[in-house]
C-alpha positions as CSV (number, residue, x, y, z in Angstrom):
1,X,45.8,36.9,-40.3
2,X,47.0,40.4,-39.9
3,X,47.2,43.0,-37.2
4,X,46.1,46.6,-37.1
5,X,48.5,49.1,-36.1
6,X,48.1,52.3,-34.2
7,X,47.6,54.2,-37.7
8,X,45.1,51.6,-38.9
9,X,46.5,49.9,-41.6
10,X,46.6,46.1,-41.3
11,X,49.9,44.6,-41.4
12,X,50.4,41.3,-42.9
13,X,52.3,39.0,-40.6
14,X,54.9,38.6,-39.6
15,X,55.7,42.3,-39.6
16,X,56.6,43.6,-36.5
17,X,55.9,47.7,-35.5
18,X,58.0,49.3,-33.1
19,X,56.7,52.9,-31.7
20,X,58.2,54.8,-28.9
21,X,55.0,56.3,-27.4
22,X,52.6,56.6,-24.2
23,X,50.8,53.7,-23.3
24,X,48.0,56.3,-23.2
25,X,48.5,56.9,-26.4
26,X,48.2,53.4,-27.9
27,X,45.3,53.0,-25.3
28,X,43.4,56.0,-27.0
29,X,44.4,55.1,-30.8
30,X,43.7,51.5,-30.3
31,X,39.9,52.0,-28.9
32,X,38.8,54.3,-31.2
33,X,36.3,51.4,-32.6
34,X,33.6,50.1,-30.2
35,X,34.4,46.6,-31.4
36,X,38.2,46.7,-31.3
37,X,38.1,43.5,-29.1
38,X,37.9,42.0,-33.0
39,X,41.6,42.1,-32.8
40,X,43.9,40.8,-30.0
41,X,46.9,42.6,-29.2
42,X,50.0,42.2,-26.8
43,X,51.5,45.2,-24.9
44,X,55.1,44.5,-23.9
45,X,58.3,46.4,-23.0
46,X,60.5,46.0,-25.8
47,X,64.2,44.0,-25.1
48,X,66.1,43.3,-28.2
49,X,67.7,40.5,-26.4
50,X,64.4,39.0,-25.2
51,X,62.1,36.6,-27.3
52,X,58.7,38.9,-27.4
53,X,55.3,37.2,-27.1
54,X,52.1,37.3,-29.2
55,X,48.6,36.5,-30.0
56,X,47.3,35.4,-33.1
57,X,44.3,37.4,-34.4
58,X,42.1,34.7,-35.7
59,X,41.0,34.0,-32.2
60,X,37.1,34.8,-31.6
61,X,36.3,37.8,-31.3
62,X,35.4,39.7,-28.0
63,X,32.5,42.0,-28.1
64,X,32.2,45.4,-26.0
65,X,30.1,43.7,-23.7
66,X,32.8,40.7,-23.1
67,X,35.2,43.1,-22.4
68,X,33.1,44.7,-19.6
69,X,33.2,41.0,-18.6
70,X,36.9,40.7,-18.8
71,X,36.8,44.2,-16.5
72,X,35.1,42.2,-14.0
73,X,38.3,39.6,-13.4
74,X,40.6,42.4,-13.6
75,X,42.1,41.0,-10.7
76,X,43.2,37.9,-13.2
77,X,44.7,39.9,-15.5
78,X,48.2,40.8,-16.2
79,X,50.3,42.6,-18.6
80,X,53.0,40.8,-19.8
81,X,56.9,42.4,-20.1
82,X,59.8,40.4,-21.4
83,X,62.2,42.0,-19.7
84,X,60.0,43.1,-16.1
85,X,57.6,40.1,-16.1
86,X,54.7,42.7,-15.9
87,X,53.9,46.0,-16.5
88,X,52.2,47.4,-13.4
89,X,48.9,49.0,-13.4
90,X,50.7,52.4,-12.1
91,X,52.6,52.6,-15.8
92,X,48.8,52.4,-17.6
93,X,48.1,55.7,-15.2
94,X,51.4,57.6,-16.3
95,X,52.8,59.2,-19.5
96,X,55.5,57.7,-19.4
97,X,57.5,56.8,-22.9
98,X,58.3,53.2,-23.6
99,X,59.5,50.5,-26.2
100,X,55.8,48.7,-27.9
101,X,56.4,46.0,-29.6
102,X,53.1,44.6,-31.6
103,X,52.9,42.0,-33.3
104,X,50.8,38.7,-33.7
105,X,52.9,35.1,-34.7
106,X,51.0,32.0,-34.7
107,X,54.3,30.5,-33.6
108,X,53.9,32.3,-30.4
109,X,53.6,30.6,-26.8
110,X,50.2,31.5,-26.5
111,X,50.2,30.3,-22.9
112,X,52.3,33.7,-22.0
113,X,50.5,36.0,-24.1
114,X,47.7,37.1,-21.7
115,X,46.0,40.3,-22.6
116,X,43.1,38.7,-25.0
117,X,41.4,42.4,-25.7
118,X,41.9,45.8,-25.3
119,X,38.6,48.1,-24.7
120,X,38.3,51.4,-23.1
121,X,35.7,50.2,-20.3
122,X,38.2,47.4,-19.7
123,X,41.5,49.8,-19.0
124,X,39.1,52.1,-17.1
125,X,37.8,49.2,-14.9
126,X,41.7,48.0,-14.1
127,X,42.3,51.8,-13.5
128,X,39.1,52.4,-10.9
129,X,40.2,48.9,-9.3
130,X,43.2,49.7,-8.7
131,X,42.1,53.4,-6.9
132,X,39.2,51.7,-4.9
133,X,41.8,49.3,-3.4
134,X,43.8,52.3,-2.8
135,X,40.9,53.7,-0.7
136,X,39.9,51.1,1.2
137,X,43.9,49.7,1.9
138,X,44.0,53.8,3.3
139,X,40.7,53.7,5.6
140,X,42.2,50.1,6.7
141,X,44.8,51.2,8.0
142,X,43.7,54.1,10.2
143,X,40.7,52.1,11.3
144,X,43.5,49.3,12.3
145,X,45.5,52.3,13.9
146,X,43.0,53.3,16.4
147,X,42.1,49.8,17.4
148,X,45.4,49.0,18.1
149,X,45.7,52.1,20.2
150,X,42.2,51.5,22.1
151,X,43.4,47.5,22.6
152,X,46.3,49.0,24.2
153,X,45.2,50.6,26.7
154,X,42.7,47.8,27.5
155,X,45.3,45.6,28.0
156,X,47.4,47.6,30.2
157,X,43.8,47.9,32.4
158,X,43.8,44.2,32.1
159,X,47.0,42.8,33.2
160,X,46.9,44.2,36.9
161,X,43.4,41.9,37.1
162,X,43.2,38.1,37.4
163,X,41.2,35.7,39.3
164,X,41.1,32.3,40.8
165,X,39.2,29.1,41.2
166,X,36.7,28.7,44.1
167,X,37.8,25.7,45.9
168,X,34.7,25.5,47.8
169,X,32.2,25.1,44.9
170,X,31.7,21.0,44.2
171,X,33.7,19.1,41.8
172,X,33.1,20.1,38.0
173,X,32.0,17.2,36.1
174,X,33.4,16.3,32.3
175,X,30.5,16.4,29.9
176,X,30.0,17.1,26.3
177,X,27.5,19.6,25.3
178,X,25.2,17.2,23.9
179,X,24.2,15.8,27.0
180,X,23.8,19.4,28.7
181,X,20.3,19.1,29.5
182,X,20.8,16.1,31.3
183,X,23.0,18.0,33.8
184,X,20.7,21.0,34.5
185,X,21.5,22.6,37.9
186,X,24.8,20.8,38.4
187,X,28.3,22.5,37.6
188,X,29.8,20.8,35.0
189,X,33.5,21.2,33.0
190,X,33.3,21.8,29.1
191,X,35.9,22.2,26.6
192,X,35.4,23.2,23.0
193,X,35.8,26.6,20.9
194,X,34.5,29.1,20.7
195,X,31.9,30.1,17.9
196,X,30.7,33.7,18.3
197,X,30.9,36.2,21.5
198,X,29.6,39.4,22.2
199,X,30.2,42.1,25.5
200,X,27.7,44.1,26.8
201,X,30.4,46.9,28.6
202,X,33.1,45.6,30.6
203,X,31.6,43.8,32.7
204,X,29.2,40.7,31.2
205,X,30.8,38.4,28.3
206,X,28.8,35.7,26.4
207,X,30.5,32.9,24.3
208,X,28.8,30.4,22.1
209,X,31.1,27.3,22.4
210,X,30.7,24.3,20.2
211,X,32.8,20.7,21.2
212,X,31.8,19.1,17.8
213,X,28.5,17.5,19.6
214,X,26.4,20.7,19.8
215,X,26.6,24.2,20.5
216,X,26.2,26.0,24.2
217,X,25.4,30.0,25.5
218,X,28.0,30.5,28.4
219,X,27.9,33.9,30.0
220,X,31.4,34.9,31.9
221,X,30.8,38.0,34.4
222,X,32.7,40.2,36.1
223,X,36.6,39.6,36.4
224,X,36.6,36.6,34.1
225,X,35.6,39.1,31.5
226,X,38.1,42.0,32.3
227,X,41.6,40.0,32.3
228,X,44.3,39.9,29.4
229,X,42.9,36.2,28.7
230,X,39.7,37.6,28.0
231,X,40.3,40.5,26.1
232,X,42.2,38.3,23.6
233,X,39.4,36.2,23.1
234,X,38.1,35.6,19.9
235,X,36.2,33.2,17.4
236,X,38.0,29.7,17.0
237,X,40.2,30.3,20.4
238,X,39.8,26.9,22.6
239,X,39.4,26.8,26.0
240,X,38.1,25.1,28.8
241,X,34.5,26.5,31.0
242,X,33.6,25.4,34.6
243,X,30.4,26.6,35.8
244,X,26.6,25.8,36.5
245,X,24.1,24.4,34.2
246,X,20.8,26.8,33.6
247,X,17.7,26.5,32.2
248,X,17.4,29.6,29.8
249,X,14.5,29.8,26.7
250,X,16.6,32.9,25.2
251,X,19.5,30.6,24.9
252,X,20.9,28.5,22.1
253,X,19.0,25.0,22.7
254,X,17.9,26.4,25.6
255,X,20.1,25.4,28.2
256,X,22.9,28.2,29.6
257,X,26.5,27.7,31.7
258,X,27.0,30.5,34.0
259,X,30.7,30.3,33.8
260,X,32.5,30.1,37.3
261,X,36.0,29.7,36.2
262,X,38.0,29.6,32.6
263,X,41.3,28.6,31.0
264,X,42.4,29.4,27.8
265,X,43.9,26.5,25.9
266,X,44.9,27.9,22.1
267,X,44.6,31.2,20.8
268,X,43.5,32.2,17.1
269,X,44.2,35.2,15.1
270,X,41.6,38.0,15.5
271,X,40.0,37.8,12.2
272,X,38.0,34.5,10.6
273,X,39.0,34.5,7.0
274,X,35.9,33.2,5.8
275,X,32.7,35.7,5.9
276,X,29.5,35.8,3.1
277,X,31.7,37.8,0.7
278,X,34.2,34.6,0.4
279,X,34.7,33.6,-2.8
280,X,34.0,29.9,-3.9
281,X,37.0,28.6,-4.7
282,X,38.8,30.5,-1.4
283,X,36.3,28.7,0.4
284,X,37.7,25.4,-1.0
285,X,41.0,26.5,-0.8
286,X,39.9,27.0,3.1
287,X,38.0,24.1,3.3
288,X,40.2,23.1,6.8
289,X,38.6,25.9,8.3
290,X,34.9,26.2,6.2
291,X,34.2,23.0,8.3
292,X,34.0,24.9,11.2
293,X,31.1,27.1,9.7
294,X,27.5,26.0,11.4
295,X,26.2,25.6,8.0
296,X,29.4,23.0,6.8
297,X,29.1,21.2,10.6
298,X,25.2,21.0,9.3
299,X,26.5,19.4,6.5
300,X,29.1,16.9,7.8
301,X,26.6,15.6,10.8
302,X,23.7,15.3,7.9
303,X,26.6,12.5,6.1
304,X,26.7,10.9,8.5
305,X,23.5,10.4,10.0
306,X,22.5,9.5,6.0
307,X,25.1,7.2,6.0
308,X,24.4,5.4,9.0
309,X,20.7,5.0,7.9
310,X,21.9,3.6,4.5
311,X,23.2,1.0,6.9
312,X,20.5,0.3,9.3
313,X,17.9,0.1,5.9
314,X,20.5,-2.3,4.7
315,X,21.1,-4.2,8.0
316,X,17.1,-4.2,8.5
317,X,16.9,-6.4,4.9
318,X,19.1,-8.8,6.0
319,X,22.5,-7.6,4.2
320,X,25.7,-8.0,4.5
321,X,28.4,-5.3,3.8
322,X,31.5,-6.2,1.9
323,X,34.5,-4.3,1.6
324,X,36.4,-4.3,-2.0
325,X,39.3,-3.4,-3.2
326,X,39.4,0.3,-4.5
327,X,42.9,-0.6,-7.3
328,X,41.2,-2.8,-10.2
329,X,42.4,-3.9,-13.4
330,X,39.3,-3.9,-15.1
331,X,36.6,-1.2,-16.1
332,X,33.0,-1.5,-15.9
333,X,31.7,1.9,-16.8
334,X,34.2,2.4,-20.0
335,X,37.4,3.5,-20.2
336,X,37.3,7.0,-21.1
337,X,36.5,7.7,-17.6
338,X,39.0,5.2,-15.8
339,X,41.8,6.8,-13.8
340,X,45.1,4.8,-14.2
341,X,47.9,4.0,-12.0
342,X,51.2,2.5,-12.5
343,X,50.6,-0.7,-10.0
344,X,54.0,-2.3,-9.3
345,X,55.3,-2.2,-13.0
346,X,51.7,-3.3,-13.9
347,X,48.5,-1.0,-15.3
348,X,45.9,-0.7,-13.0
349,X,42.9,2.0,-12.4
350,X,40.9,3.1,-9.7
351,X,37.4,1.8,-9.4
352,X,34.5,2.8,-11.1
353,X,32.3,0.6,-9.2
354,X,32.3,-2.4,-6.9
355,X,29.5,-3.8,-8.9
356,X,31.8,-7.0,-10.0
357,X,33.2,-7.8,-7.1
358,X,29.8,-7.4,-5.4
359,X,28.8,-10.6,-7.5
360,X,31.4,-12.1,-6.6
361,X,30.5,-13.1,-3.1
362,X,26.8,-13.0,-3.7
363,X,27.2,-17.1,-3.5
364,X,28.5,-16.8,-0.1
365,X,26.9,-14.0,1.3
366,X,23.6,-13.9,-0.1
367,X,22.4,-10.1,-0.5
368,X,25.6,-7.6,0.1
369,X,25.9,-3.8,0.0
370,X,29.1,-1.9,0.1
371,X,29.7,1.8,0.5
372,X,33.2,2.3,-0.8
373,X,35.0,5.3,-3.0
374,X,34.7,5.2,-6.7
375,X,36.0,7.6,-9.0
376,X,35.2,8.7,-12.6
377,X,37.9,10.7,-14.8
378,X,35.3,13.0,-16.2
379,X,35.7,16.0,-17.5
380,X,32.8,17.5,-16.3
381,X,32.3,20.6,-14.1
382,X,28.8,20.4,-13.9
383,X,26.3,21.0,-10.2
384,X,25.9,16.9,-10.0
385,X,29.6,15.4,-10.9
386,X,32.4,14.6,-8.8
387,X,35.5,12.9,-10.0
388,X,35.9,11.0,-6.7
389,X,32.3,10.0,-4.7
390,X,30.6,7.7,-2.3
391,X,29.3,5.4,-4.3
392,X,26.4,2.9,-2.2
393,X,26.1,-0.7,-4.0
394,X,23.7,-3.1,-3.6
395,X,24.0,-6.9,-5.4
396,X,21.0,-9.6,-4.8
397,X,20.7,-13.0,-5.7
398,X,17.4,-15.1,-7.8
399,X,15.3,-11.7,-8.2
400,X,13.6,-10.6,-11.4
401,X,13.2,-7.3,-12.7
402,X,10.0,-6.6,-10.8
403,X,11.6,-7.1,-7.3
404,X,14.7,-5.0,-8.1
405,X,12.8,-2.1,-9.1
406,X,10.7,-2.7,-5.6
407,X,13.8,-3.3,-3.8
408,X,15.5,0.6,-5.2
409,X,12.3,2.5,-4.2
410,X,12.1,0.7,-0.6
411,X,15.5,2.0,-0.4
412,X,14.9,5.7,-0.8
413,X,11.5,5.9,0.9
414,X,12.8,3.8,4.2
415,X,16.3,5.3,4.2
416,X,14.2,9.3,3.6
417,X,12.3,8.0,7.0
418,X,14.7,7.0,9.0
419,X,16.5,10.3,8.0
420,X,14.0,12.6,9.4
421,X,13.4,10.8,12.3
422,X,17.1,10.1,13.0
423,X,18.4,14.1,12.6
424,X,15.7,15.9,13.9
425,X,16.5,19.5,14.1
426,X,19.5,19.2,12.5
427,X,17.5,18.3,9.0
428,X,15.1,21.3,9.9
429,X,18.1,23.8,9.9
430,X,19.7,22.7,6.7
431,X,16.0,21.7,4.5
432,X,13.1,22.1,6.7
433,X,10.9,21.9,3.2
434,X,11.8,18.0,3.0
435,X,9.1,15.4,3.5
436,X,9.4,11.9,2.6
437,X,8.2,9.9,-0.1
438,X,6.1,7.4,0.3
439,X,4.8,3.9,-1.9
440,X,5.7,3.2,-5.4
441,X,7.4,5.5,-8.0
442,X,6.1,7.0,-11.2
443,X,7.5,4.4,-13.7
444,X,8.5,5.8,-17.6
445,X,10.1,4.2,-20.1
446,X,13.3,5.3,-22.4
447,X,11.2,5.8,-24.9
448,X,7.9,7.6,-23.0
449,X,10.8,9.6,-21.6
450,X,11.9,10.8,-24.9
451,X,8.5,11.2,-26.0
452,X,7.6,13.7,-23.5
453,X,10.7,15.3,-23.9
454,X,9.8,16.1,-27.2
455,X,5.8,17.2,-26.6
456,X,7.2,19.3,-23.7
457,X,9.6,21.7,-26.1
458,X,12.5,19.7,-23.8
459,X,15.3,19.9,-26.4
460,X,19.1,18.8,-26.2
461,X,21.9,20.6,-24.5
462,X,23.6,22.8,-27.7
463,X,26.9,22.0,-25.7
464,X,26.2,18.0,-27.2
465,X,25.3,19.2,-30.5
466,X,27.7,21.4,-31.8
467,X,26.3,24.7,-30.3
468,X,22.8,23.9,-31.8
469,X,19.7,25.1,-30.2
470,X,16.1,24.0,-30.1
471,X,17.6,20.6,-31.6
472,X,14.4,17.9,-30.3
473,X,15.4,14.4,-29.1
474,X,15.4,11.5,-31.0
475,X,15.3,7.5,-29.9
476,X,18.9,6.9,-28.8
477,X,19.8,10.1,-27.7
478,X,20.9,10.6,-24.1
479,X,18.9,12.6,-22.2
480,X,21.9,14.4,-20.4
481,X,22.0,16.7,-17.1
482,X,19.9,19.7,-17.5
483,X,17.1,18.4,-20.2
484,X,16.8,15.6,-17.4
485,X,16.3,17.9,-14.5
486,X,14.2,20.3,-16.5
487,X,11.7,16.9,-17.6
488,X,11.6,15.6,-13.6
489,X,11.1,19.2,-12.6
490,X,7.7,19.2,-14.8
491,X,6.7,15.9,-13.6
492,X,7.3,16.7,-10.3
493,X,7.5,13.1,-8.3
494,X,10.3,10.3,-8.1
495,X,10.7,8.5,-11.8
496,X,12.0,5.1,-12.1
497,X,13.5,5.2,-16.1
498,X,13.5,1.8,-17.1
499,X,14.3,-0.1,-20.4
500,X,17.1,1.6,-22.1
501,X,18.2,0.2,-25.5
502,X,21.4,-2.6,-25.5
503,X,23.5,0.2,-27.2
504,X,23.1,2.9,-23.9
505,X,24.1,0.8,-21.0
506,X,26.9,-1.4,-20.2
507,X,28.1,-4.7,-21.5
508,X,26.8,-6.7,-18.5
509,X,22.9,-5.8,-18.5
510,X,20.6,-8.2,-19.2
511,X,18.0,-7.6,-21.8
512,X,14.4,-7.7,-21.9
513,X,12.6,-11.0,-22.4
514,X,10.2,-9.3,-24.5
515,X,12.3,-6.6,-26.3
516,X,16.0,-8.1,-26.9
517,X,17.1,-4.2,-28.0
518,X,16.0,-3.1,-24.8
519,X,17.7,-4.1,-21.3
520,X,16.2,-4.6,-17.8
521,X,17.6,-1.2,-16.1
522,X,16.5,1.5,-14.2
523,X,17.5,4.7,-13.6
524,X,16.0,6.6,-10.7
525,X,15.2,10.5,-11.3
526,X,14.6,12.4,-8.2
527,X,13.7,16.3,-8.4
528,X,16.0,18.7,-8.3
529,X,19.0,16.5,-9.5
530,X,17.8,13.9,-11.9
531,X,19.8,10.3,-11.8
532,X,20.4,9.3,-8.4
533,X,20.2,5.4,-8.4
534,X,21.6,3.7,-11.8
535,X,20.7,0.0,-11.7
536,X,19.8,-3.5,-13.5
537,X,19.6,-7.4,-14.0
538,X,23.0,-8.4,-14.8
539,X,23.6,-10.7,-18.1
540,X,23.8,-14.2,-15.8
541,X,24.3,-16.1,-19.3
542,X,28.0,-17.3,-19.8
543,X,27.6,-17.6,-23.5
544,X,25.5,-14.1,-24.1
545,X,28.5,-12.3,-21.5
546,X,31.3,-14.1,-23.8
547,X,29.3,-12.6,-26.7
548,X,29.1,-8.9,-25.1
549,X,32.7,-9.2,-24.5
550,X,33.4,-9.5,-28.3
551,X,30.9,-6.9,-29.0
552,X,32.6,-4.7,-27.0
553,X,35.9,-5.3,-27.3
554,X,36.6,-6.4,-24.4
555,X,39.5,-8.6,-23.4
556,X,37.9,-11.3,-21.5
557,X,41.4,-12.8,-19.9
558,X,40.9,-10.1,-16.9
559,X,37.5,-11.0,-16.4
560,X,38.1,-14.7,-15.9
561,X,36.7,-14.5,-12.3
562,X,33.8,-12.8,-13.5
563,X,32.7,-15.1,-16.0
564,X,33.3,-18.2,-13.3
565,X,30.7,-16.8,-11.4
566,X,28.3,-17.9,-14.9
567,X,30.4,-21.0,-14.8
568,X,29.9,-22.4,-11.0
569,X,26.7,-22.0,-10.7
570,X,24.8,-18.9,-12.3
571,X,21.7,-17.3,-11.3
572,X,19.9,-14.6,-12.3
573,X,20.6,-11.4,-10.4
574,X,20.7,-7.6,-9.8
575,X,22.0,-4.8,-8.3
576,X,22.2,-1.0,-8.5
577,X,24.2,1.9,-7.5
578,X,23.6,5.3,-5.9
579,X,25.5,8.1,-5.4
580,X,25.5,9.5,-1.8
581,X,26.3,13.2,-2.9
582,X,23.6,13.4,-5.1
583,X,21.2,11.6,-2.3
584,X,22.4,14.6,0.0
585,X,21.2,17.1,-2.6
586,X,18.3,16.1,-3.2
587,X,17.2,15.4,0.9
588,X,19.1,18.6,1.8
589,X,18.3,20.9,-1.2
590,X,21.8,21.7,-1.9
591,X,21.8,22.8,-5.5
592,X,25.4,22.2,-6.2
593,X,27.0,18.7,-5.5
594,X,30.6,20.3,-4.4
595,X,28.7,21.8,-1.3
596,X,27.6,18.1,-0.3
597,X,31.5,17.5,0.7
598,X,34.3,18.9,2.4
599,X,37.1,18.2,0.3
600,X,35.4,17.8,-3.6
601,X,37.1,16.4,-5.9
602,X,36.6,17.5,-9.6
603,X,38.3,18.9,-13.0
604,X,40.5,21.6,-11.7
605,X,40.4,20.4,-7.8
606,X,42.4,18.4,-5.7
607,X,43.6,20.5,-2.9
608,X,43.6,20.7,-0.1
């Protein structure tokens, strides 16, 4: 590798060439090619006494497009000095002369060295950044000038007016703001925060105040608008409403409270950091506050009621929930994907599934769900995968094949029901496009899957095959996120995949009676998102499970208490699991999986 200097001519490394010029100057010289970006250069104050950094130039190359990308996330970008940390933006606007030191050393700590290309559209991008923040920090700052002026003299109006409780008027009763309409006509007490407000002149305030049950119009008149209290009010502020229920069609949920008397109980600053021009990963670093967002509330409530229908479908079937232990010792999705834990001096991981342990008290309990935490050490940043989620299992008893693939599609179309009957308006808000599914699913095989892959120009993700496009799918292949959602998309129902082959699925499948290459499992494919439901017979033969142990490589000695369940008394069996994120997109068309939680957990994301 070499490096072009200022003049042009490549210099063989490890060369080093030291100029005293303008950064202007170097700017000008080393842009004079459109494609420049070929070569990566470091710009840095030269210290004798410091150790300078580098990039090496047999990076890949950055077009003059990618470098109006890299203009776009100026805002990540810094220039790195050894002896000032950075070189501020205001230097690349001045003349001024200083030590350049380039140079490119494979050597290098590449993790310092963080300019990665130098184009003209790039430095002028930085350049009209940094004078439109200029601008707008300037028009800020008078704007905030004169409102602190005006809010000054409304609070020196304010503070000579106050107001008091009217003893006479009956006894406010405690209620939550679900149960509003039920009160209609009598004067109630409410406490909550408050979501939006608007004036209308001095004299008429209305708040829409939510207590976590629903939301409520209350209209404050008069002096309980006009005090110091008041005129500090703003969005999040808590406080606590006494006044008269009303009947009002222009109102949210159309009931109103005609406030008599208020308290203020917490302030809040004046300005909500989270608006539509909220970045996503500021809104996850807010998430403490995103829930308070109508849309996130949405969201939260829409978990729950889901959740709590999972368990009434389950509780309807004659189940019984089981609680497991999240710290294992054993894997049953692979171990690429385990995360592991020191335990006490001992190795231990934390769940894939419940699946085993499900089994395990199948003899006692009969059919058993769970809905626990799983977690999968994936490194995978795509819309549908978490590294921590919900994971809803089911385990039952002296069933064949037939009954459990009846058993997973009476769980989405009765738990879809019960949904939309269950959240009402709340469902309408978030997906008012959703309708249930009713009946039986559209049933394909592995292999009629990958055939209509293949006669529908579906091809593999060129991420799995080395950057290859167009590349068809063969028998074996897996058909992976997108190509799976672009195949349900065109078939446009519910599938129910079944029959992989012995070499895709796990150890503990059972295989087909007629087929032994092919195993009794299911995959459920709903539109939008693809696998939602992952499921099978499980292996209930002590001598084949021994075998697919050996197969695998498996250590059987921690799965002693697994194979006794083949030993005292086997039976054949199965079970599946779903993922309750996924569920949520595909009932509440959210098209990105991190949306269906408050707190996601993936590659890159464990805070707050």
């Amino acid at each position: 590798p070499c490096l072009f200097s200022p003049n042009r001519n490549p210099v063989p490394m490890p060369v080093l060439i030291q100029k005293k010029l303008s950064l202007s100057y170097l700017i000008q010289n080393l842009t004079t090619e459109k494609r420049l970006a070929y070569y990566q250069a470091i710009l840095s104050v030269y210290d004798p006494n410091a150790q300078w950094q580098a990039l090496s130039s047999d990076k890949v190359p950055i077009t003059e497009q990618e470098g109006e990308t890299l203009a776009s996330k100026a805002d990540q970008i810094k220039f790195f000095s050894t002896s000032e940390k950075t070189i501020p933006i205001e230097t690349l606007l001045s003349e001024q002369e200083v030590e350049i030191l380039i140079g490119a050393d494979k050597e290098a700590d590449l993790d310092k060295a963080i300019v990665k290309g130098v184009a003209k559209s790039f430095i002028k991008a930085l350049i009209k950044k940094k004078f439109k923040e200029d601008e707008k920090l300037k028009k800020q700052l008078e704007f905030q000038k004169k409102e602190e002026e005006a809010q000054r003299k409304k609070l020196e109006k304010a503070s000579k007016i106050s107001f008091e409780e009217d003893t006479s008027l009956p006894k406010a009763e405690p209620v939550k703001i679900v149960d509003a309409k039920q009160h209609v006509g009598k004067r109630v007490e409410i406490k909550g925060w408050i979501q939006t407000m608007r004036t209308q002149g001095s004299q008429l305030m209305f708040l829409e105040v939510r207590d976590g049950t629903e939301i409520i119009q209350s209209m404050l008149q008069g002096s309980l608008c006009q005090t110091v209290d008041a005129l500090s009010l703003c969005r999040e502020c808590s406080i606590m409403l006494r006044g008269t229920l009303k009947l009002d069609e222009r109102a949210y949920n159309g009931v109103e409270l005609q406030v008599d008397f208020w308290e203020l109980i917490g302030t809040a600053p004046s300005v909500w950091p989270i608006n539509q021009d909220t970045k996503v990963h500021e809104r996850l670093n807010s998430a403490h506050l995103y829930a308070r967002e109508s849309r996130m509330m949405d969201i939260l409530r829409m978990r729950s009621i889901i959740t709590q229908c999972f368990r009434e479908h389950f509780f309807a079937r004659g189940y019984t929930e089981f609680h497991p232990s999240t710290l294992v010792q054993t894997m049953c999705e692979g171990g690429s994907t385990l995360f592991g834990l020191d335990f006490f001096g001992e190795p231990a991981y934390l769940t894939q599934s419940s699946q085993l342990y499900l089994e395990t008290v199948m003899p006692s309990l009969g059919d058993v769900f769970c809905i626990a935490q799983s977690y999968r050490a994936e490194r995978s940043q795509t819309p549908r995968h978490l590294a921590e989620y919900t994971h809803i299992e089911a385990e039952r008893p002296f069933i064949t094949f037939e009954d459990l693939l009846e058993t997973v599609e009476d769980l989405i179309c009765d738990v879809s029901k019960r949904v939309v009957e269950k959240a009402g308006p709340v469902l309408k808000r978030v997906n008012p496009h959703f309708v249930a599914p009713q009946g039986k699913f559209k049933r394909m095989t592995y292999k009629a899957c990958i055939d209509f892959c293949r006669e529908h120009n579906i091809c593999q993700d060129p991420s799995k095959v080395d950057g290859k496009e167009g590349v068809p799918f063969e028998y074996g292949d897996d058909i992976t996120d997108a190509p799976e959602r672009e195949m349900i998309k065109l078939i446009g129902e519910p599938v129910s995949m079944i029959k992989f082959p012995v070499e895709m699925k796990s150890f503990y499948m059972s295989r087909c009676q007629e087929d032994d290459t092919l195993t009794e499992s299911v995959d459920v494919l709903l539109p939008g998102v693809g696998e939602t439901i992952g499921g099978s017979m499980r292996m209930h033969d002590l001598q084949r499970l021994e075998e697919a142990y050996v197969r695998e490589g498996i250590d059987p000695q921690n799965y002693y208490w697994y194979l006794d369940q083949r030993r005292f008394g086997t039976s054949p069996h199965g079970g599946y699991g779903l993922g309750l994120e996924r569920f949520m997109m595909w009932i509440l068309g959210i098209p990105h999986i991190r949306d269906t939680t408050l707190y996601p957990r993936y590659m890159g994301r464990c805070l707050p």
